[in-house]
PDB file of N, CA, C and O in Angstrom:
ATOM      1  N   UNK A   1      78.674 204.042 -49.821  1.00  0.00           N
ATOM      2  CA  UNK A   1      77.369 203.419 -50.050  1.00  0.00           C
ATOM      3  C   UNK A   1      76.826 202.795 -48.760  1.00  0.00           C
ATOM      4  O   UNK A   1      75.714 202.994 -48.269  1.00  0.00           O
ATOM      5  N   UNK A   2      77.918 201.914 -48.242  1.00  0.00           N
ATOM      6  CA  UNK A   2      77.094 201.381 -46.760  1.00  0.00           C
ATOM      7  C   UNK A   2      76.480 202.545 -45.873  1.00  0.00           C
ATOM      8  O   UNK A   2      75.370 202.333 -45.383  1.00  0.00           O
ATOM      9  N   UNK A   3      77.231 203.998 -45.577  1.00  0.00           N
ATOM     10  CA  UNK A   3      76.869 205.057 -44.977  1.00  0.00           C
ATOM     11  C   UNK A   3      74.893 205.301 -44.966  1.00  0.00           C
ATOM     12  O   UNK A   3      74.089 205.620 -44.091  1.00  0.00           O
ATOM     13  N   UNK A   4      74.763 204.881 -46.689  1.00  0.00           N
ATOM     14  CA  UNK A   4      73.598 205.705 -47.268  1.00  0.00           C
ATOM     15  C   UNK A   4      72.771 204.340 -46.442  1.00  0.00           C
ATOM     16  O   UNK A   4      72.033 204.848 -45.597  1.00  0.00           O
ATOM     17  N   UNK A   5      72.692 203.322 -46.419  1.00  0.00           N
ATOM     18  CA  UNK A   5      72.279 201.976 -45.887  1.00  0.00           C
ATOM     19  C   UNK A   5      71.882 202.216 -44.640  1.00  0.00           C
ATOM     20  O   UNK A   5      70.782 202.441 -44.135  1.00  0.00           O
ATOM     21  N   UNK A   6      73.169 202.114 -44.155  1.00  0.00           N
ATOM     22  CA  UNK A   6      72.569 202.635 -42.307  1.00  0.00           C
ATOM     23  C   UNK A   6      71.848 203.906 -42.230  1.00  0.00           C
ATOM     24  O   UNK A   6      70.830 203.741 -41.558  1.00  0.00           O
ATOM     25  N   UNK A   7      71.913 204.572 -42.462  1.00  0.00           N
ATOM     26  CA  UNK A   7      70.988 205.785 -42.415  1.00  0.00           C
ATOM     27  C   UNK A   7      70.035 205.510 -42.845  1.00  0.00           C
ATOM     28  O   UNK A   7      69.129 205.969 -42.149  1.00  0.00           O
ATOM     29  N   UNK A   8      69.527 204.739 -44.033  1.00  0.00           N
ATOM     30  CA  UNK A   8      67.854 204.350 -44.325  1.00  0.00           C
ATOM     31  C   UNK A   8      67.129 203.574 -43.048  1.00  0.00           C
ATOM     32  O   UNK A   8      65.969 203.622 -42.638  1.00  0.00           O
ATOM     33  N   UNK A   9      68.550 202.676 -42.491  1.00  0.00           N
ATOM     34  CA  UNK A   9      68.057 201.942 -41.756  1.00  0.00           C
ATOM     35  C   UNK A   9      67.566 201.918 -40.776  1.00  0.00           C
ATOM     36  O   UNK A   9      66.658 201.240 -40.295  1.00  0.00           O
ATOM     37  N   UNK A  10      68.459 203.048 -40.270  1.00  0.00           N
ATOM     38  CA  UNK A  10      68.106 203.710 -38.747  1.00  0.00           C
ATOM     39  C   UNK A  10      67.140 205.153 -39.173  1.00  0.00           C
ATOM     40  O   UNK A  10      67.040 206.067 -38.355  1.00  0.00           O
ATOM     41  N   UNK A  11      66.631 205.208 -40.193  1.00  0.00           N
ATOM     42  CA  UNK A  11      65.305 206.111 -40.678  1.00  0.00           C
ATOM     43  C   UNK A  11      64.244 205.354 -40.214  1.00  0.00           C
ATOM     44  O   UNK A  11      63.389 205.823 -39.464  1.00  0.00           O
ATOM     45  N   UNK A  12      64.247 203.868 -40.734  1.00  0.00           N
ATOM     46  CA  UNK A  12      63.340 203.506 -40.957  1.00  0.00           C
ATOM     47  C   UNK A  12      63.272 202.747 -39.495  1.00  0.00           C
ATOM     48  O   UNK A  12      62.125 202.385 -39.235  1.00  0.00           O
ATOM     49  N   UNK A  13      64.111 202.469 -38.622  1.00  0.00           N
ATOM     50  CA  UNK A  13      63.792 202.138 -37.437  1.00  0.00           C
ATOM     51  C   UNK A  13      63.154 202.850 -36.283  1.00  0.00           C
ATOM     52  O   UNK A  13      62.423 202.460 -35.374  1.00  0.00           O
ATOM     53  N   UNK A  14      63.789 204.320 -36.685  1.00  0.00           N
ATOM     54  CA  UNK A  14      63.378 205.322 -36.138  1.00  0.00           C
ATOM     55  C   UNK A  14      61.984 205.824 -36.300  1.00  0.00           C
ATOM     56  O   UNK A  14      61.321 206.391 -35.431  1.00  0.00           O
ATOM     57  N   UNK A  15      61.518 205.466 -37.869  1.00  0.00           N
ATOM     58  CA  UNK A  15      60.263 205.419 -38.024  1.00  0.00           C
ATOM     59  C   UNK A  15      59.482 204.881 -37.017  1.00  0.00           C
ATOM     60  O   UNK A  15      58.896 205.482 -36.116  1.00  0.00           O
ATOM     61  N   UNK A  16      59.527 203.668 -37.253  1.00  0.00           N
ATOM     62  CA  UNK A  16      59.030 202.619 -36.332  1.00  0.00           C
ATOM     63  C   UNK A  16      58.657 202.472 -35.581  1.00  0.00           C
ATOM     64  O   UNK A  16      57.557 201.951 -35.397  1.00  0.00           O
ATOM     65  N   UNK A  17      59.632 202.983 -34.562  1.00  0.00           N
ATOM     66  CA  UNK A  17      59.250 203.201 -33.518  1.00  0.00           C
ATOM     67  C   UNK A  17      58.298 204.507 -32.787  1.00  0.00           C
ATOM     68  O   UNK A  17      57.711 204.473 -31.705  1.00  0.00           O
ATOM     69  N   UNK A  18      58.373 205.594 -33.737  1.00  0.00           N
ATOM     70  CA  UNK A  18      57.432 206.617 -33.566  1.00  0.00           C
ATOM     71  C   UNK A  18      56.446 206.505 -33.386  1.00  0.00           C
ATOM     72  O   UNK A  18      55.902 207.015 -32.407  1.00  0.00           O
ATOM     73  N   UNK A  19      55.659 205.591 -34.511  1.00  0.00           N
ATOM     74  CA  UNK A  19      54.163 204.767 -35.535  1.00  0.00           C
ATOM     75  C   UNK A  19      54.012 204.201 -34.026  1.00  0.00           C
ATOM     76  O   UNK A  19      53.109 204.770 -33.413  1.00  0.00           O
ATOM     77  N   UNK A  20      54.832 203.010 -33.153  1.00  0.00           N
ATOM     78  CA  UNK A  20      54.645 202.094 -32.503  1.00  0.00           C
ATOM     79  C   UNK A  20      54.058 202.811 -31.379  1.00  0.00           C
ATOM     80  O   UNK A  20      52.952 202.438 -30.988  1.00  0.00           O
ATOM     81  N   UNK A  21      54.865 204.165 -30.580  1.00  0.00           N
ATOM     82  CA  UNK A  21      54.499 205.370 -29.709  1.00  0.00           C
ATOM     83  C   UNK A  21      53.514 205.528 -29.727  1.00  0.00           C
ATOM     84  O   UNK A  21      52.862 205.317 -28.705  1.00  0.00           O
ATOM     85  N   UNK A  22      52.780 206.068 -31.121  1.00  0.00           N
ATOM     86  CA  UNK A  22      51.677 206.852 -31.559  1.00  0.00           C
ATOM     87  C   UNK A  22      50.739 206.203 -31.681  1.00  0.00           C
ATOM     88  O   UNK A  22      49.604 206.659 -31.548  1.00  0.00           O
ATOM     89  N   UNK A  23      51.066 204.670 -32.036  1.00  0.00           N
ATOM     90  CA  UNK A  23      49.404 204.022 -31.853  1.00  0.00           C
ATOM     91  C   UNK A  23      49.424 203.395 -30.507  1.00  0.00           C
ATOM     92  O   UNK A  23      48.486 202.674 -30.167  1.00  0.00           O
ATOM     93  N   UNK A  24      50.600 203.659 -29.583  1.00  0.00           N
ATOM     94  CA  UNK A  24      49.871 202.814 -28.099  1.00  0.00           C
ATOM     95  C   UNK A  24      49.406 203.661 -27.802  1.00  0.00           C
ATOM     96  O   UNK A  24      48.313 203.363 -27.320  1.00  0.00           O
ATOM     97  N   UNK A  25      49.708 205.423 -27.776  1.00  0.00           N
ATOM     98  CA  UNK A  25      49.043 206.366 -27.374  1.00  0.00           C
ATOM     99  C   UNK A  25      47.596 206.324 -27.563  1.00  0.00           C
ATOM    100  O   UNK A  25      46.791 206.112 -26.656  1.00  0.00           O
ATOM    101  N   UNK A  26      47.276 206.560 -28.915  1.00  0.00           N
ATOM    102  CA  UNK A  26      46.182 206.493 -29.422  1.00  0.00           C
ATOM    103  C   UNK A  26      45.447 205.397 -28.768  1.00  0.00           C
ATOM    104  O   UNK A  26      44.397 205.793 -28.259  1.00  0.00           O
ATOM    105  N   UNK A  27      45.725 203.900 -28.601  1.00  0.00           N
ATOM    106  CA  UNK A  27      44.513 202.911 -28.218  1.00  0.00           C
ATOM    107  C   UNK A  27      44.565 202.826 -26.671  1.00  0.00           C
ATOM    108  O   UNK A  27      43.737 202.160 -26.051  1.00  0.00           O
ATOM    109  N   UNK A  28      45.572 203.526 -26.056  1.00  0.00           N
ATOM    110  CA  UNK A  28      46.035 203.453 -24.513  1.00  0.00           C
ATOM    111  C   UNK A  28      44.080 203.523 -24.122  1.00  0.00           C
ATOM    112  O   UNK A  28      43.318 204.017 -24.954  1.00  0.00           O
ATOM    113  N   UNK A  29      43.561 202.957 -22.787  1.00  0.00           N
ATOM    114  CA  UNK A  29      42.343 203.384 -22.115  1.00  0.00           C
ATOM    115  C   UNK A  29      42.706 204.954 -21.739  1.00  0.00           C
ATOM    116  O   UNK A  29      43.768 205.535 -21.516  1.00  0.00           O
ATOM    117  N   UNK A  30      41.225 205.392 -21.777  1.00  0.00           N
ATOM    118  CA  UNK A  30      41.425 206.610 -21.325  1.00  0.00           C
ATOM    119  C   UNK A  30      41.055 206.940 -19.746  1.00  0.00           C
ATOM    120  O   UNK A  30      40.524 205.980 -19.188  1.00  0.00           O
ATOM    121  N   UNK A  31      41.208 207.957 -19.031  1.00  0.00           N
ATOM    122  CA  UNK A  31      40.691 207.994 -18.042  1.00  0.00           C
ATOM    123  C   UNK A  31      39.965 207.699 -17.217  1.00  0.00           C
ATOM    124  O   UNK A  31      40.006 207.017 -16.194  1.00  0.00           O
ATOM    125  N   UNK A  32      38.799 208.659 -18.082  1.00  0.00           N
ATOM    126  CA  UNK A  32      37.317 208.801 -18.073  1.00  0.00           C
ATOM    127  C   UNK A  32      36.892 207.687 -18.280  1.00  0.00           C
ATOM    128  O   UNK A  32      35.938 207.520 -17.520  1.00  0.00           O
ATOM    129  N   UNK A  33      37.081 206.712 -18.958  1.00  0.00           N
ATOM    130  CA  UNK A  33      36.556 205.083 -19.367  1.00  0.00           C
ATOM    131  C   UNK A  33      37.261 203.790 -18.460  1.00  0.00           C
ATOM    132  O   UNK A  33      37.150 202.573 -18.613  1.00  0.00           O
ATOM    133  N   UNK A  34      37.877 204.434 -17.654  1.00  0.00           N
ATOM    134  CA  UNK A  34      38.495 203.031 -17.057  1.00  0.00           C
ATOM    135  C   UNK A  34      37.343 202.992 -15.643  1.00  0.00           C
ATOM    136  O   UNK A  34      37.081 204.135 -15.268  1.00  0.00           O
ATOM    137  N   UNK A  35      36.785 202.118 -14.998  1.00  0.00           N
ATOM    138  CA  UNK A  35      36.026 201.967 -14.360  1.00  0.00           C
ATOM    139  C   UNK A  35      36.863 201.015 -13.043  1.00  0.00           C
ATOM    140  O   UNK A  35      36.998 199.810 -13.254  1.00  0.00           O
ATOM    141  N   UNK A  36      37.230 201.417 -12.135  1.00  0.00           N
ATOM    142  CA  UNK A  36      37.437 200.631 -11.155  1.00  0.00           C
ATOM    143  C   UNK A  36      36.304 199.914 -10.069  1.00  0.00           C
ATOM    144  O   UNK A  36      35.876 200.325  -8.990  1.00  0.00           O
ATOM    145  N   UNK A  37      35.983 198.522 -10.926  1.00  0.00           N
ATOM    146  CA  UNK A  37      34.647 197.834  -9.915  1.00  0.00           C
ATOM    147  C   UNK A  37      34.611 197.799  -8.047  1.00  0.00           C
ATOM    148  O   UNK A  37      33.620 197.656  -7.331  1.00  0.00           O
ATOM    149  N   UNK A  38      36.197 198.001  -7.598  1.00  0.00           N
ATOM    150  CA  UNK A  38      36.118 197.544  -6.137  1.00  0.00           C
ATOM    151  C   UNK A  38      35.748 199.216  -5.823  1.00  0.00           C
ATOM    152  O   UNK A  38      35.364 199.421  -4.671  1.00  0.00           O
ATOM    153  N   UNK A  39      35.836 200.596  -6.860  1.00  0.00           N
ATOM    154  CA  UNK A  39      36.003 201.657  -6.252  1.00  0.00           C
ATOM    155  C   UNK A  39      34.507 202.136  -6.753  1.00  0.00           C
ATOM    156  O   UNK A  39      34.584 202.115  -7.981  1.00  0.00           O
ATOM    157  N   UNK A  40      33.364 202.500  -6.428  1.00  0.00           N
ATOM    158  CA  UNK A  40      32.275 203.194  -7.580  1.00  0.00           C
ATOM    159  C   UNK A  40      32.479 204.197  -7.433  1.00  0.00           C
ATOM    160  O   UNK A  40      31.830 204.862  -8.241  1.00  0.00           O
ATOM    161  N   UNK A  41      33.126 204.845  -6.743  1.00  0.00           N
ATOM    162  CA  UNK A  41      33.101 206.267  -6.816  1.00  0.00           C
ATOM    163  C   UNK A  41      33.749 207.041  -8.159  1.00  0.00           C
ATOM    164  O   UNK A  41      33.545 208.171  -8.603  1.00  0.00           O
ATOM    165  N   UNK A  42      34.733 205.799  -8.676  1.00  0.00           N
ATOM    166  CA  UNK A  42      35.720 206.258 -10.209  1.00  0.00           C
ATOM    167  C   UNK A  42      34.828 206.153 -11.380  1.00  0.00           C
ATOM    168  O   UNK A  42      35.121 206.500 -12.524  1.00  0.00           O
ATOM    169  N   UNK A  43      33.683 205.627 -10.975  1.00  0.00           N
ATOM    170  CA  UNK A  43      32.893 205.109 -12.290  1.00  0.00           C
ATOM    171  C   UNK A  43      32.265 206.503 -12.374  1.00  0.00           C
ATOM    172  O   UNK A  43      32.112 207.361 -11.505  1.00  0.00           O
ATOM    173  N   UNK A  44      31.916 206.477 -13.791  1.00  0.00           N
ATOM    174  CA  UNK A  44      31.487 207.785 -13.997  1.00  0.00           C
ATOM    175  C   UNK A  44      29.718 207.308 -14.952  1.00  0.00           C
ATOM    176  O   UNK A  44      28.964 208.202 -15.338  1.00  0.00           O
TER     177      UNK A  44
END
């Protein structure tokens, strides 16, 4: 029974941390939108 435990556990940690990956990805700035003020040439 403990076997079945750790394995949910480390499912669900493993989850976790995927979700956590996937939404810094997702809200990370993007390229195209980051504007460097000392540089204008990056601004688009």
């Amino acid at each position: 029974m403990s076997r079945r435990i750790r394995f949910a556990v480390s499912l669900v940690l493993v989850s976790f941390a995927l979700s956590t990956a996937a939404c810094a990805d997702a809200t990370a700035p993007r390229a195209e939108t980051v504007c460097d003020t000392s540089n204008p040439a990056t601004c688009k």
